[in-house]
C-alpha positions in Angstrom: 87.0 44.8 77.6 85.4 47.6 75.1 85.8 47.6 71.5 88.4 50.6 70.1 86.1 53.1 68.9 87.2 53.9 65.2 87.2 56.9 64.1 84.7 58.5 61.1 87.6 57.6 58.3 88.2 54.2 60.0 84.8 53.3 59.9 84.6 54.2 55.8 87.4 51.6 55.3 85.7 49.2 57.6 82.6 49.7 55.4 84.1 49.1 52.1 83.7 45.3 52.3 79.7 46.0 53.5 79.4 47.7 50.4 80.9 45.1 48.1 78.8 42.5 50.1 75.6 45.1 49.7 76.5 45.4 46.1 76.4 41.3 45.6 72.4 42.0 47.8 71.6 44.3 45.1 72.2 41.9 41.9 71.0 38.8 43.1 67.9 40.3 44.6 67.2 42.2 41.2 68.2 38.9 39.9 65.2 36.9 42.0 62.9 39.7 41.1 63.5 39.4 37.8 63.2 35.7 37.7 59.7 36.3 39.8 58.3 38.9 37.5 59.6 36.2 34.7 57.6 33.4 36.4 60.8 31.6 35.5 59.6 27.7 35.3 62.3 25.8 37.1 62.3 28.9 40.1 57.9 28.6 40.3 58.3 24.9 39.9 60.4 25.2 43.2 58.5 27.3 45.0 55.5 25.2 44.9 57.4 21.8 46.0 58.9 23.5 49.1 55.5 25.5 50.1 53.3 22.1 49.5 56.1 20.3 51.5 55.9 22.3 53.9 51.9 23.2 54.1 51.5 19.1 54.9 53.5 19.2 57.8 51.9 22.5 59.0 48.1 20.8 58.3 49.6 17.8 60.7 51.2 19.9 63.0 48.6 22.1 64.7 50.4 22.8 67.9 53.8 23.8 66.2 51.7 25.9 63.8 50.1 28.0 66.6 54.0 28.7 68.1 54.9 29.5 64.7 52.0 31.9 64.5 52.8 33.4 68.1 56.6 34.5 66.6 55.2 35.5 63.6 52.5 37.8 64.9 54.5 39.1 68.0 58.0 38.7 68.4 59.0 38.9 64.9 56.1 40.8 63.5 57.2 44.3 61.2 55.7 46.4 63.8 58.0 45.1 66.8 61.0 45.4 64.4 59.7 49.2 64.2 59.0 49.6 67.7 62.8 48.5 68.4 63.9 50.9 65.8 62.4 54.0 66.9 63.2 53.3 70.5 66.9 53.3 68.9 65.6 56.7 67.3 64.3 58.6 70.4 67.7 57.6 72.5 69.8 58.9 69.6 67.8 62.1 69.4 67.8 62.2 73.3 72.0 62.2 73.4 72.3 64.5 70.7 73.5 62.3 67.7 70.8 63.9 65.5 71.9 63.1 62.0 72.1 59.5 62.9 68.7 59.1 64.3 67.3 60.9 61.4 69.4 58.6 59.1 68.0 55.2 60.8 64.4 56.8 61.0 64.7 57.6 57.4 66.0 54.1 55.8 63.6 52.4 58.2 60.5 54.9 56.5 62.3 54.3 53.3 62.3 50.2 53.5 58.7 50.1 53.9 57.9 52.2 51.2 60.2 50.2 48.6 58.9 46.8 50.1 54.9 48.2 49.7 56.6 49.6 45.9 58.0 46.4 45.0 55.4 44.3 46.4 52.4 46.5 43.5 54.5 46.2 40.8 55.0 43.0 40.8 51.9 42.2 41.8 52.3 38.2 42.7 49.5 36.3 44.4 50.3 34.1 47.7 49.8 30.8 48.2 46.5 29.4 48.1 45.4 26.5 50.1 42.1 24.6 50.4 43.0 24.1 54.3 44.8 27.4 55.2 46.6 27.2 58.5 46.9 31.1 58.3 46.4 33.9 56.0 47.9 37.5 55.6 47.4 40.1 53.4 49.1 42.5 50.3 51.3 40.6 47.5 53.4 38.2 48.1 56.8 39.2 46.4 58.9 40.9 48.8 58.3 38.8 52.1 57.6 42.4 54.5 58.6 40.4 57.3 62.1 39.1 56.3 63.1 42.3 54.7 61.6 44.5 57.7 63.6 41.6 59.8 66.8 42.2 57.9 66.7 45.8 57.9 65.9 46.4 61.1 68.4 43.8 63.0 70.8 45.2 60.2 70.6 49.4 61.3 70.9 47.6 65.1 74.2 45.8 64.9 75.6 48.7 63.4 74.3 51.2 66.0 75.4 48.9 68.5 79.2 48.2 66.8 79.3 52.0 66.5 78.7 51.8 70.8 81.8 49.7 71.0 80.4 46.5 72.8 82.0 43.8 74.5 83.1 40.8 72.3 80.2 38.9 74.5 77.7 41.3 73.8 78.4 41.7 70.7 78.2 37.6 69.8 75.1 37.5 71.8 73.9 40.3 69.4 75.3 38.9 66.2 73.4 35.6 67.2 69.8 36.9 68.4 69.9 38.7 65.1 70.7 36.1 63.0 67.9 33.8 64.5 65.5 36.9 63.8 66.1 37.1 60.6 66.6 33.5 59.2 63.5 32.3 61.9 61.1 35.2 60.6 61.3 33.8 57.0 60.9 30.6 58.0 57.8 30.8 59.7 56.4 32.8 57.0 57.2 29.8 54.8 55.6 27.2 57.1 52.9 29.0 57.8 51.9 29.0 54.0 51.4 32.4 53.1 54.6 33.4 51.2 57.0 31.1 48.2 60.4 30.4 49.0 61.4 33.1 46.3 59.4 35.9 48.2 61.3 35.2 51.7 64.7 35.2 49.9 63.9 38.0 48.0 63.4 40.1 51.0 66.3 39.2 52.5 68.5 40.0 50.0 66.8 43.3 49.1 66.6 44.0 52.9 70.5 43.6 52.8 71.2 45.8 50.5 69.4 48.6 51.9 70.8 48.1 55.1 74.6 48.1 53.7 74.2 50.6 51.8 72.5 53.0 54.7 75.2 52.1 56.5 78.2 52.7 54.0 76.1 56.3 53.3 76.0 57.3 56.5 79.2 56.5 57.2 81.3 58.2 54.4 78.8 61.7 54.9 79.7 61.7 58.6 83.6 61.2 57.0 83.5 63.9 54.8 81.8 65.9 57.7 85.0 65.4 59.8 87.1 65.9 56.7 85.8 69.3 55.9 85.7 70.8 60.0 89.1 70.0 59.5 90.1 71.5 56.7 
């Protein structure tokens, strides 16, 4: 059993609610940036008790630490996230749906260059540790990984919705995503190179640009239809 395709105007009142929840992204990730540029006490305060929390684990934990490390650097690293996106891009371009593979090349190109813009101009330091069980480079605040993560798996299940899958496919989808996304941030975390704040930072901000690329797209290809048939 496939999924009813819905049509361009469908999909825009399908959307609405993404935008409303993108929206809600927006302000509470400006919100946590604000609070980060603030270096608001209780929020820093927190940060530190979780990452110290978790850092003495990780120091006693060397063989959980090097899985950790392996999903970090290869399953769930930016660059594989990428690699899934533009594989999305070339079979787009390949069947003719043009505007959308330019679309999803151009938020994924777009996130990266926010997430580098955001990460200078706020400019925070990472975690320091006299026994590092890992290190990584560039400011801390966004996380790159969890808002890559969220983008990415983001553009995905809306490509794939847009397919019309199977209810199992699609719950397969919905879950593999979902473990992507929460499991990146959390080995950044344990691994000690990013604050609480940064990983939830980039997931919210990662939301929003991923609702709202797909609420744009979606009312442009409307008005598209609207106007051929006019």
């Amino acid at each position: 059993m496939r999924l009813p395709l819905l049509s361009p105007v469908g999909r825009v009142r399908a959307a609405s609610p993404l935008a409303r929840a993108g929206a809600v992204c927006a302000v509470l990730g400006g919100a946590v940036t604000a609070l980060v540029v603030a270096r608001w006490r209780p929020l820093t305060g927190l940060d530190r008790e979780v990452a110290v929390a978790l850092h003495r684990r990780a120091v006693a934990e060397p063989g959980f630490v090097h899985v950790n490390r392996l999903l970090t650097d290869w399953l769930w690293d930016p660059w594989t996230f990428r690699a899934l996106i533009a594989v999305a891009v070339v079979a787009l371009w390949w069947r003719g749906a043009r505007p959308l593979a330019v679309w999803v090349a151009a938020t994924t190109l777009f996130s990266a260059l926010l997430q580098q813009g955001v990460k200078a101009a706020v400019g925070r330091e990472r975690p320091r540790w006299a026994d590092p069980v890992d290190s990584a480079s560039y400011a801390a605040y966004p996380s790159g990984h969890a808002m890559t993560a969220t983008v990415s798996c983001g553009l995905l299940l809306w490509l794939l919705h847009r397919s019309g899958p199977g209810p199992r496919l699609w719950r397969v989808a919905v879950g593999a995503a979902a473990v992507s996304v929460l499991g990146v941030g959390l080995t950044r975390l344990y691994l000690g190179v990013h604050w609480p704040s940064d990983v939830l930072g980039g997931w919210l901000l990662g939301a929003a640009l991923a609702a709202f690329a797909v609420c744009g797209f979606e009312r442009w290809q409307a008005a598209s239809a609207e106007r051929q048939s006019a």
